[in-house]
DSSP file (Angstrom, degrees, kcal/mol; ACC not computed):
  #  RESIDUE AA STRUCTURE BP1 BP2  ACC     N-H-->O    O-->H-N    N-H-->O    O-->H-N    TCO  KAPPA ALPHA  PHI   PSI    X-CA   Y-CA   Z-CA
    1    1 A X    >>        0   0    0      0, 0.0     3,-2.0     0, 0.0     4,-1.5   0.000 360.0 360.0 360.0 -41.1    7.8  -24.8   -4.3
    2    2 A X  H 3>  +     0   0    0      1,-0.3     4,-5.0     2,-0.2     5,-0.4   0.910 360.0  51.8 -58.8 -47.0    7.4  -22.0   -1.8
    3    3 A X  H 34 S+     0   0    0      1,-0.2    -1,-0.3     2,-0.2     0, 0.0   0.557 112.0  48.5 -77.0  16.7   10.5  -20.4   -2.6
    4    4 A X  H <4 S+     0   0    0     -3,-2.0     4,-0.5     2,-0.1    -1,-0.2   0.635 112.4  51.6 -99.5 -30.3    9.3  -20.5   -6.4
    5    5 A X  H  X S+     0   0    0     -4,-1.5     4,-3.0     2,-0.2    -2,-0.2   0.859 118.9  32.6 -61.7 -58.9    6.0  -19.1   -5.1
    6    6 A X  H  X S+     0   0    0     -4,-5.0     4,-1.0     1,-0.2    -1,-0.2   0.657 110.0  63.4 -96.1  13.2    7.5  -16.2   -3.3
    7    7 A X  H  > S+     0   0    0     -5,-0.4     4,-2.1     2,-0.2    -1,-0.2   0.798 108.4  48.6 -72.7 -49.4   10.6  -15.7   -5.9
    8    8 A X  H  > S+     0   0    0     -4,-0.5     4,-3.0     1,-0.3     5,-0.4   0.982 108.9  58.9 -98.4 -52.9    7.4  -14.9   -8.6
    9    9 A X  H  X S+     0   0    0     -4,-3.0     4,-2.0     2,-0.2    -1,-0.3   0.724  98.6  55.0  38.1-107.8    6.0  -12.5   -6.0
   10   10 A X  H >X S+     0   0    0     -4,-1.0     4,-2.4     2,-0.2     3,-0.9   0.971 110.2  38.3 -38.5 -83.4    8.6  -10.6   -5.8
   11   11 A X  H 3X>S+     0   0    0     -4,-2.1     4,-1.2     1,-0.3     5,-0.7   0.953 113.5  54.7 -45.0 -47.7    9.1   -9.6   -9.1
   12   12 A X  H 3X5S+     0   0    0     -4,-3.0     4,-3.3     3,-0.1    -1,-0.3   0.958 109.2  52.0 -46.7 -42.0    5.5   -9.3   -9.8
   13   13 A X  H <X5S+     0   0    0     -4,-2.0     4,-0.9    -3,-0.9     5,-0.2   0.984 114.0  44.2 -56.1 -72.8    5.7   -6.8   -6.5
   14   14 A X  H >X5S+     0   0    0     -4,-2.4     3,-2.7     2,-0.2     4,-1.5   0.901 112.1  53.5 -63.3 -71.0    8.9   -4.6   -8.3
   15   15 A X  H 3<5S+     0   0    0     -4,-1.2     4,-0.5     1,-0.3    -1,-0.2   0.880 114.1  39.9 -12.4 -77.5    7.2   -4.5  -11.5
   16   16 A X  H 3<<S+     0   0    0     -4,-3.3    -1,-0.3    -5,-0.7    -2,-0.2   0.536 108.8  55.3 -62.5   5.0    4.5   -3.2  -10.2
   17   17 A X  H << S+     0   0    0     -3,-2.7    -2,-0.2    -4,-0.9    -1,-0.2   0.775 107.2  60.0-109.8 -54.3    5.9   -1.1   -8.0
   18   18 A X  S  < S+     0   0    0     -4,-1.5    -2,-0.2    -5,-0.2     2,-0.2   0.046  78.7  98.9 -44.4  -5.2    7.7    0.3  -11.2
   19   19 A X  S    S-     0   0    0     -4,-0.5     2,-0.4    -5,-0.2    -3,-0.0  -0.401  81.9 -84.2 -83.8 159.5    5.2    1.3  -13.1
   20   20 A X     >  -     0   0    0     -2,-0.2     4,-1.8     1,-0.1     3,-0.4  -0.560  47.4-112.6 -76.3 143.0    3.7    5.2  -13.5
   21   21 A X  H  > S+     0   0    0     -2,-0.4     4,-3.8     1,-0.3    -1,-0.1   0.827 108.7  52.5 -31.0 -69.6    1.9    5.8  -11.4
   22   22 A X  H  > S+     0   0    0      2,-0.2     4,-1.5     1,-0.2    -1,-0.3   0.836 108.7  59.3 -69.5 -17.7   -1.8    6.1  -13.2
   23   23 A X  H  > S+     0   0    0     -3,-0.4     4,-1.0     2,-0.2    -2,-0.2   0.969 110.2  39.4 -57.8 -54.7   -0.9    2.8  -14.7
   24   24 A X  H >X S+     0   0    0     -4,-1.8     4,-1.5     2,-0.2     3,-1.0   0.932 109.2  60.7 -24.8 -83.8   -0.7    1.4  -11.1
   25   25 A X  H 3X S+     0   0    0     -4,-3.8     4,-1.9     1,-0.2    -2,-0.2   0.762 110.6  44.0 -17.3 -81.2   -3.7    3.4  -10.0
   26   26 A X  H 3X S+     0   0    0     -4,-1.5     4,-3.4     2,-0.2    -1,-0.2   0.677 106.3  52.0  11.3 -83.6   -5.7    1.4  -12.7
   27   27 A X  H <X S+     0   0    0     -3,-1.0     4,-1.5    -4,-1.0     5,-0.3   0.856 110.3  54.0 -51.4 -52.7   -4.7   -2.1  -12.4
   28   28 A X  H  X S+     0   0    0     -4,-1.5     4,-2.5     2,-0.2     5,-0.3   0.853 117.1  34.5 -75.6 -18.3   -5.6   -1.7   -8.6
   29   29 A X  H >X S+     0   0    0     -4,-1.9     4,-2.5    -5,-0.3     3,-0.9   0.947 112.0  60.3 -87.4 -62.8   -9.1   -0.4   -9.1
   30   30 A X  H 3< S+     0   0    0     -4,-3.4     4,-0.4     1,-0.3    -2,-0.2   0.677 120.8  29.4 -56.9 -25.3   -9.5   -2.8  -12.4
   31   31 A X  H 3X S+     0   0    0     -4,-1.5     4,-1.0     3,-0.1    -1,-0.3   0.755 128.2  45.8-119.6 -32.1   -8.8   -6.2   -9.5
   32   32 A X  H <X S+     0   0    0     -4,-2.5     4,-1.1    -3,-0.9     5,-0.2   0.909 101.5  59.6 -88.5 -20.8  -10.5   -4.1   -6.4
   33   33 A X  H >X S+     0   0    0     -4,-2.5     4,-4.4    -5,-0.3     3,-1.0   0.991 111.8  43.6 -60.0 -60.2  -13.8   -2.7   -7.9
   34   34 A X  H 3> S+     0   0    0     -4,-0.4     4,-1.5    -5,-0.3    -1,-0.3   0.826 115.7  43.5 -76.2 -18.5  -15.0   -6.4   -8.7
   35   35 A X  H 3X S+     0   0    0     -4,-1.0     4,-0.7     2,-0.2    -1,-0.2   0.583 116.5  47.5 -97.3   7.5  -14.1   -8.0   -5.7
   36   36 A X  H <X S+     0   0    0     -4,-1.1     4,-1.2    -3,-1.0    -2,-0.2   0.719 114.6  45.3 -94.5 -28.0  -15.5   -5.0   -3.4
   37   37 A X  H >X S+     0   0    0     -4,-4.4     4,-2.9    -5,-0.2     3,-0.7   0.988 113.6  55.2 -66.4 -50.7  -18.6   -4.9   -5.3
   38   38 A X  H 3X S+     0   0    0     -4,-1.5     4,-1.4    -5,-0.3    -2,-0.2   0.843 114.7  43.2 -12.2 -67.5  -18.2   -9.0   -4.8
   39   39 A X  H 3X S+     0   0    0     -4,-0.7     4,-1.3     2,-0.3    -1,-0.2   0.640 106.5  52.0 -64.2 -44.6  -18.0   -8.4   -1.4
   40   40 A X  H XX S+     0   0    0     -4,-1.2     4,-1.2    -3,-0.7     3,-0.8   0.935 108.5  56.8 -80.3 -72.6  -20.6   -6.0   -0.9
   41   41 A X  H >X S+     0   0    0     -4,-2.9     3,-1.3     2,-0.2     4,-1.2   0.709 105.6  49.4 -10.0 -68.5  -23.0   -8.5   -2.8
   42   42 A X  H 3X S+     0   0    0     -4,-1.4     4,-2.4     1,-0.3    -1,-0.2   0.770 108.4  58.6 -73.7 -45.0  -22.3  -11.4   -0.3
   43   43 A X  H <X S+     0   0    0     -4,-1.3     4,-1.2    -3,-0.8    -1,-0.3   0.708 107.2  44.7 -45.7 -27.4  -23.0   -8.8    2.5
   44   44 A X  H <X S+     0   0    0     -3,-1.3     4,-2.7    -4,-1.2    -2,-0.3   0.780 110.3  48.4 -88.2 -33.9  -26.2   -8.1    1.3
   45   45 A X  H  X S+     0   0    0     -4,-1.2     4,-2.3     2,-0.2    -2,-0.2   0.930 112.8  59.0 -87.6 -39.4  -27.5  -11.6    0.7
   46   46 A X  H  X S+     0   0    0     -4,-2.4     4,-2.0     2,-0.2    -2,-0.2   0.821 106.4  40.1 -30.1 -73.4  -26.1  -11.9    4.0
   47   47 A X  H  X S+     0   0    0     -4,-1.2     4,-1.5     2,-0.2     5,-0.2   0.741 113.0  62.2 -22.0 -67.7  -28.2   -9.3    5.8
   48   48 A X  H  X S+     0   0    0     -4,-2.7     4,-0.7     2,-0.2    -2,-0.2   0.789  99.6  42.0 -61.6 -31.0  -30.8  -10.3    4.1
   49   49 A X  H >X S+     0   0    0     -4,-2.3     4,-1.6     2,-0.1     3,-1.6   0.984 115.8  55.8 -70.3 -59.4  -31.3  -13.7    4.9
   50   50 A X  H 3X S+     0   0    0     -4,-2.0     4,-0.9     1,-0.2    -2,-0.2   0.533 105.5  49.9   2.4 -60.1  -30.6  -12.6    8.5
   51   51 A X  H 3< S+     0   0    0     -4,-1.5    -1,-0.2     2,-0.2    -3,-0.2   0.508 111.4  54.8 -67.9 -25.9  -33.5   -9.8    8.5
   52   52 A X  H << S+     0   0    0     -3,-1.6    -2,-0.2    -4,-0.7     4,-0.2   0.665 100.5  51.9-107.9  -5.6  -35.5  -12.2    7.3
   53   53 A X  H  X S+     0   0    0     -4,-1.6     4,-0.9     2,-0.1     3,-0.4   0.921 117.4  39.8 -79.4 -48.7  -35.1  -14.8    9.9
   54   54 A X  T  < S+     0   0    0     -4,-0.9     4,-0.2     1,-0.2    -2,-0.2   0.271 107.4  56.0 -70.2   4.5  -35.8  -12.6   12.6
   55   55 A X  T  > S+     0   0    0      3,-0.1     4,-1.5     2,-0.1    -1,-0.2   0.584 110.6  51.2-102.6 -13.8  -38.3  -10.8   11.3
   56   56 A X  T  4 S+     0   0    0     -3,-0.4     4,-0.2     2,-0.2    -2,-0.2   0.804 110.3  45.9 -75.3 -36.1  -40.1  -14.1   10.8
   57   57 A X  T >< S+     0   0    0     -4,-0.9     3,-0.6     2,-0.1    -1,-0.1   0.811 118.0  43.3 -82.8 -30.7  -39.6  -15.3   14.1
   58   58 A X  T 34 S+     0   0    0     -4,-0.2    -2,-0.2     1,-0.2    -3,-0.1   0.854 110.1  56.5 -70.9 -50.0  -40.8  -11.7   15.7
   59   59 A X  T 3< S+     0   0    0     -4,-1.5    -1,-0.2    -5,-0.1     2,-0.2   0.628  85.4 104.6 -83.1  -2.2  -43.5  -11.4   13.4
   60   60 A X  S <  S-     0   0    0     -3,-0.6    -3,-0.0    -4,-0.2    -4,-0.0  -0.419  83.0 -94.9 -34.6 117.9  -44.8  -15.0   14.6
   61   61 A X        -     0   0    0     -2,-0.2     2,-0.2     1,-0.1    -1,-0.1  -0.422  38.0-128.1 -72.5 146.6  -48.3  -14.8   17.2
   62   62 A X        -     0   0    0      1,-0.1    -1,-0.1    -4,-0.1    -4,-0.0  -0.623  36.1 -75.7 -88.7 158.1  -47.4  -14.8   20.4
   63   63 A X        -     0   0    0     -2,-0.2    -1,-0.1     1,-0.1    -2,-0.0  -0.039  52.6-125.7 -41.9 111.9  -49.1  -17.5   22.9
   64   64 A X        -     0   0    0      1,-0.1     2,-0.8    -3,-0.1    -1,-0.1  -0.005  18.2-124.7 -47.8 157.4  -52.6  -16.3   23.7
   65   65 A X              0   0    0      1,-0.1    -1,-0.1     0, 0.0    -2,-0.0  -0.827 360.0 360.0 -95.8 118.4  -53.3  -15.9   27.4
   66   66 A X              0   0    0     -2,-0.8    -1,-0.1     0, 0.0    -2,-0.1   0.411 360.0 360.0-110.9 360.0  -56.6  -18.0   28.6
């Protein structure tokens, strides 16, 4: 199964490889634009939950002194 796996690869790999150039160009922004904005999303919600557990805990009173 692997060597069927990296057999299809291949070819996918020389095809693309084989193409002009702005065709190429294209294809790789059309499959990286949505998974760096993806990516950048997940960072953010990330961050955010983050900032907002420590700013929650920070923003807590601290023990009075008697």
């Amino acid at each position: 199964m692997l060597d069927g796996l990296t057999d299809w690869w291949d070819r996918v790999e020389l095809w693309l490889a084989q193409l002009w150039f702005p065709v190429q160009f294209v294809l790789v922004v059309a499959v990286l634009a949505p998974l760096c904005l993806g990516v950048a999303w997940l960072i953010d919600r990330v961050v955010d939950r983050l900032s907002g557990w420590f700013r929650s805990a920070r923003d807590e009173d601290p023990p009075s002194r008697s």
